[in-house]
C-alpha positions as CSV (number, residue, x, y, z in Angstrom):
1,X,0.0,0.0,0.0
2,X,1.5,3.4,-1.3
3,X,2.3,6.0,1.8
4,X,-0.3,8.2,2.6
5,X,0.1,11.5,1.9
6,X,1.7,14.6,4.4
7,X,-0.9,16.1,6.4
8,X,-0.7,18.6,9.3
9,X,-4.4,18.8,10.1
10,X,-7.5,17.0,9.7
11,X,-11.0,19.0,8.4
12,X,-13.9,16.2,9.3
13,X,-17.3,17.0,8.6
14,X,-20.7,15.2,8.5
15,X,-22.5,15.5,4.7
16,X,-26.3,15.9,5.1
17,X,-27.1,19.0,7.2
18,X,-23.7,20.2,8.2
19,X,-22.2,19.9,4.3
20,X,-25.1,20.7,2.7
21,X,-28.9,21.5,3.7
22,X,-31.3,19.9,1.3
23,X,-34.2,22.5,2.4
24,X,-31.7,25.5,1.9
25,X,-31.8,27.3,-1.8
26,X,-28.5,27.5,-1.7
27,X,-28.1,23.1,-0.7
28,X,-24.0,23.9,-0.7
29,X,-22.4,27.2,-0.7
30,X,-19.5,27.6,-3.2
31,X,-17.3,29.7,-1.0
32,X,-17.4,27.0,1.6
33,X,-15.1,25.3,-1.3
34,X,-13.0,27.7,-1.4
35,X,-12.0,27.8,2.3
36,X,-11.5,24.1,2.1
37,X,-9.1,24.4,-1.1
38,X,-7.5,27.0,1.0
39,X,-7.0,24.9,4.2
40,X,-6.1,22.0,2.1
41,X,-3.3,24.3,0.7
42,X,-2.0,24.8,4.2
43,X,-2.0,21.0,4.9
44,X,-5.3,20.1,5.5
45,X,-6.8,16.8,5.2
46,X,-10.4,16.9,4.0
47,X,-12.3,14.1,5.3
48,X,-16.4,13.5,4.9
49,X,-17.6,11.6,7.8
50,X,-20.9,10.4,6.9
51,X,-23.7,7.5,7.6
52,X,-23.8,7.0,3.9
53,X,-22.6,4.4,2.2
54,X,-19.5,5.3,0.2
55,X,-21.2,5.2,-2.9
56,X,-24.6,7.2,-1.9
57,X,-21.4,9.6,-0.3
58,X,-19.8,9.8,-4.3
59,X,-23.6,10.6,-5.8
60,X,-23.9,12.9,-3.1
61,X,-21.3,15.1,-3.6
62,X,-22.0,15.2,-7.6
63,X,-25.9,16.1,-6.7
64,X,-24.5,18.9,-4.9
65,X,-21.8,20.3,-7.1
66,X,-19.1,19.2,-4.8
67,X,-16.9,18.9,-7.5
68,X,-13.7,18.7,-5.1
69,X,-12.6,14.6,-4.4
70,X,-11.9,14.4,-0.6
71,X,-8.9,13.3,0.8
72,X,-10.6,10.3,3.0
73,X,-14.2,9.5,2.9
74,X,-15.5,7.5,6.7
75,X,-18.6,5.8,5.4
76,X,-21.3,4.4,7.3
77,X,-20.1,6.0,10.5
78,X,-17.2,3.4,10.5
79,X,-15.1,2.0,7.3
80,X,-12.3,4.7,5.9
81,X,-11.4,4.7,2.4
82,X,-9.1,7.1,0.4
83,X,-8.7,7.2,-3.2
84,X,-7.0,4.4,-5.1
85,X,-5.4,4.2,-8.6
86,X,-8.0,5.1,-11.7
87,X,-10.4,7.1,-9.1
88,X,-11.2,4.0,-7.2
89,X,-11.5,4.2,-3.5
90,X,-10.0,1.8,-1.3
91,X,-9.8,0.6,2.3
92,X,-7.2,2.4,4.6
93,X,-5.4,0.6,6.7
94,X,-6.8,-2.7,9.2
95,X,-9.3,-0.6,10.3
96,X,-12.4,-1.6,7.9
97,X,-11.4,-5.7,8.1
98,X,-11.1,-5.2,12.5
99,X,-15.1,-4.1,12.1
100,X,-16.4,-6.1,10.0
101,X,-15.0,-9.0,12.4
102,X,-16.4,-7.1,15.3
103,X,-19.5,-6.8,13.7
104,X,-20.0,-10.3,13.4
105,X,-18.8,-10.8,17.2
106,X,-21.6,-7.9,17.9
107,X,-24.8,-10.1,15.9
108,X,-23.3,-13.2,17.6
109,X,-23.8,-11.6,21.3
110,X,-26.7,-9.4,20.8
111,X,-29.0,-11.7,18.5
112,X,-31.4,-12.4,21.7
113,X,-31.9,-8.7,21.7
114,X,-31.9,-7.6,18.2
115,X,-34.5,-10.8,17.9
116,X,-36.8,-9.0,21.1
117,X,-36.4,-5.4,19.3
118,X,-37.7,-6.9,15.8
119,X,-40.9,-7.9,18.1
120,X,-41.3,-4.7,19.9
121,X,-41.2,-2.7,17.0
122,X,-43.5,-5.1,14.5
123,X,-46.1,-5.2,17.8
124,X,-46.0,-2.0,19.4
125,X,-44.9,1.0,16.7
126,X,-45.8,1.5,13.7
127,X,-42.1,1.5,12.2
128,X,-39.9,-1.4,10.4
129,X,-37.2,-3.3,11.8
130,X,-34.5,-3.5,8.7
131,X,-32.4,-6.7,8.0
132,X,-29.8,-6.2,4.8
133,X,-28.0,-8.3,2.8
134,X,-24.7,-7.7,4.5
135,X,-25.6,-8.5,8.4
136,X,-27.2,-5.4,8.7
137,X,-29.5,-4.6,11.1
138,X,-32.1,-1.3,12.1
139,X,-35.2,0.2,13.2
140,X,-36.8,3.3,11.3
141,X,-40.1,5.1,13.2
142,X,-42.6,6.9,12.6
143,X,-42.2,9.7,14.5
144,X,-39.0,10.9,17.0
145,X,-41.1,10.4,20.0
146,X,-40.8,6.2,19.2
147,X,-37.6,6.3,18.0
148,X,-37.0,8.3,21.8
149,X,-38.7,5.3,23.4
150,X,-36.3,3.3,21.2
151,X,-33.2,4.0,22.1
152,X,-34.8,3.8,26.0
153,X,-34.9,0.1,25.7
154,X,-31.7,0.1,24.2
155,X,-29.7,1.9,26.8
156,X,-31.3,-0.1,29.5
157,X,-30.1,-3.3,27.9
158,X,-26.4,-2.0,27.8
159,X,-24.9,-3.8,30.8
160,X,-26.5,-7.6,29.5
161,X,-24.7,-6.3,25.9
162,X,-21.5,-5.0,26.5
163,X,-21.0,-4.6,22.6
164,X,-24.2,-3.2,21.9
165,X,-23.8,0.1,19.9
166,X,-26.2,2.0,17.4
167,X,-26.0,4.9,15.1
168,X,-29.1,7.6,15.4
169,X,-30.4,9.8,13.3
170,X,-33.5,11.6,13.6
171,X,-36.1,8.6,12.9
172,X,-33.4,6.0,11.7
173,X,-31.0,3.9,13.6
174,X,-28.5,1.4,12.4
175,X,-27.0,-1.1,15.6
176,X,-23.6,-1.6,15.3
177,X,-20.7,-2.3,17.6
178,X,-20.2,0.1,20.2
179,X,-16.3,0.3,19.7
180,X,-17.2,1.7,15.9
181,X,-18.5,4.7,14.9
182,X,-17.7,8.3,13.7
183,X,-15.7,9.0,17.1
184,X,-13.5,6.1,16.5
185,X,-13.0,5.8,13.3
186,X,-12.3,9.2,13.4
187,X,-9.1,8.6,16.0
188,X,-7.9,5.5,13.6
189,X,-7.3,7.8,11.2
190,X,-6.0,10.8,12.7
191,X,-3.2,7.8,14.1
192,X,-2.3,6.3,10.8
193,X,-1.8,10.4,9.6
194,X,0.4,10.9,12.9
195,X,-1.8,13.2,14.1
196,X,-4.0,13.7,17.6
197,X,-6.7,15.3,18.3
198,X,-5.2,18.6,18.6
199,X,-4.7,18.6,15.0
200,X,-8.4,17.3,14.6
201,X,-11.7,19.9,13.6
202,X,-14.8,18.6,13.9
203,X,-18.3,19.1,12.6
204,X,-21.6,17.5,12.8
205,X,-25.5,17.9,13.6
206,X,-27.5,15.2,14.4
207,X,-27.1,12.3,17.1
208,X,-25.1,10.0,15.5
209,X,-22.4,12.9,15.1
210,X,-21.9,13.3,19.2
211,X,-18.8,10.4,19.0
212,X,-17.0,12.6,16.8
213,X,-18.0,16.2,18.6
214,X,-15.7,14.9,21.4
215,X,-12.3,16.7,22.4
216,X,-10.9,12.7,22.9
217,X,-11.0,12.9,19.1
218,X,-11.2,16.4,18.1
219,X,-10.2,19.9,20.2
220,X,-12.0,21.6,17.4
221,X,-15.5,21.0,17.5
222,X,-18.6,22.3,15.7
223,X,-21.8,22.0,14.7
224,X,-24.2,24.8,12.1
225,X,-27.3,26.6,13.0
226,X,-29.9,24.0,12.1
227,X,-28.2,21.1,14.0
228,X,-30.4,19.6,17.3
229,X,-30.5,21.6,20.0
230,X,-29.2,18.7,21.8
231,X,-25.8,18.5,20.1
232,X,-25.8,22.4,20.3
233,X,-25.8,22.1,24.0
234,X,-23.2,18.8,23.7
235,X,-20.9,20.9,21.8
236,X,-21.0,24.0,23.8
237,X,-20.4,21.5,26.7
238,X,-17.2,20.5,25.4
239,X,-16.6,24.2,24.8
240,X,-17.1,23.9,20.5
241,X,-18.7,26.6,18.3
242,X,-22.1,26.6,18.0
243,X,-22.7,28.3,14.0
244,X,-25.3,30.8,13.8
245,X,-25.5,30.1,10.0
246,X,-26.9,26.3,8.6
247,X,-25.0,23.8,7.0
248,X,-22.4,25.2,4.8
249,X,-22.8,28.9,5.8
250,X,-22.2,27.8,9.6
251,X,-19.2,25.8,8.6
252,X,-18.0,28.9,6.9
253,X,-18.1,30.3,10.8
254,X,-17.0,28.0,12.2
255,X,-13.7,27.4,10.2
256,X,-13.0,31.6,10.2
257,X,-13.5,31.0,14.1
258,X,-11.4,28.2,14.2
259,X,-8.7,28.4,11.7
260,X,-8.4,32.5,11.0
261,X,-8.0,33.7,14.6
């Protein structure tokens, strides 16, 4: 595997709501582009951090006339990938085979559970537990008030489960192991760049964002105007930048805050 390349700081942000605003007229502002290329000029390592696949990431960023190729894509809240040869993107590093075997390990101990939730949530909402192809497993509501009562039963059942995990957002949930998400995955690669969290800005707006809005992984944290008031009040708890502007225009603040001090 070819060396990665220098970097002297990493630039992580979530894609739908803090990257771009599908409501907004303007979905991505250019001139948050611009800063980026800037940044990236100066040694910046632009990474998306996303819950979409890697592919649904790629058609993302054309739909949004993100025409600039990041430096690392984190997919799915956990795998990392970086560009290969002929525009191809590949795995980066151990990281990606350690949790997928986790993720087996995490079905293997938590099928009781994930087998009681199905029931619960076929019997007693009116949401869909999800089963794919590829050992994945979720619960999408309704409304936010079930997924709340949701995530309830979850959290009580975390001492039976010591590997139970999931990944929220807004009506949608995705279990997965508790060791992987946008936090982690986030530190594995700031370690395989030689860099620590100093060196790390963060930005996010929705639950499954709060791993990675942590100073363990990133001392510069953020989240825009339209994120959930509660990751505004976890961010300004770890003493972050809460964006008056949404999506791109808060990142815009946030970066001049954070980088032009």
């Amino acid at each position: 595997m070819a060396a990665a390349p220098k970097h002297s700081f990493i630039l992580c942000f979530d894609f739908d709501g803090t990257l771009v605003h599908h409501e907004a007229e303007m979905k991505f502002h250019p001139s948050l582009g611009d800063m980026i290329r800037g940044l990236r000029s100066q040694g910046a390592a632009w990474v998306i951090n996303t819950g979409r696949t890697l592919d649904q990431t790629l058609v993302g960023l054309a739909q949004y006339g993100i025409l600039m190729e990041p430096d690392y894509i984190i997919s799915q809240e956990c795998d990392i990938h970086r560009p290969g040869f002929f525009n191809r993107w590949t795995d980066f590093g151990s990281w990606n085979k350690q949790a997928r075997k986790a993720h087996a390990h995490f079905m293997k101990e938590t099928g009781p559970f994930l087998k009681h939730m199905k029931t619960v949530v076929e019997t007693e909402t009116k949401g869909e537990f999800l089963e794919g192809d590829f050992g994945q497993v979720g619960i999408v509501t309704r409304t936010t008030e079930e997924m709340d009562r949701m995530c309830e039963l979850i959290e009580r059942e975390r001492d039976r489960f010591p590997s139970l995990g999931y990944q929220r957002n807004s009506i949608y949930l995705r279990f997965s192991h508790i060791d992987y998400n946008k936090g982690s995955a986030l530190g594995e690669l700031a370690r395989l760049l030689g860099l620590d969290a100093t060196r790390c800005f963060a930005a996010g707006d929705n639950h499954n964002d709060i791993s990675m809005l942590d100073t363990r992984f990133a001392r510069m944290i953020a989240c825009p105007g339209n994120a959930l008031d509660p990751i505004k009040s976890h961010v300004q708890r770890q003493g972050g930048f809460v964006a008056a502007g949404e999506a791109s225009i808060g990142m815009m603040q946030a970066l001049t805050h954070y980088f032009t001090r």
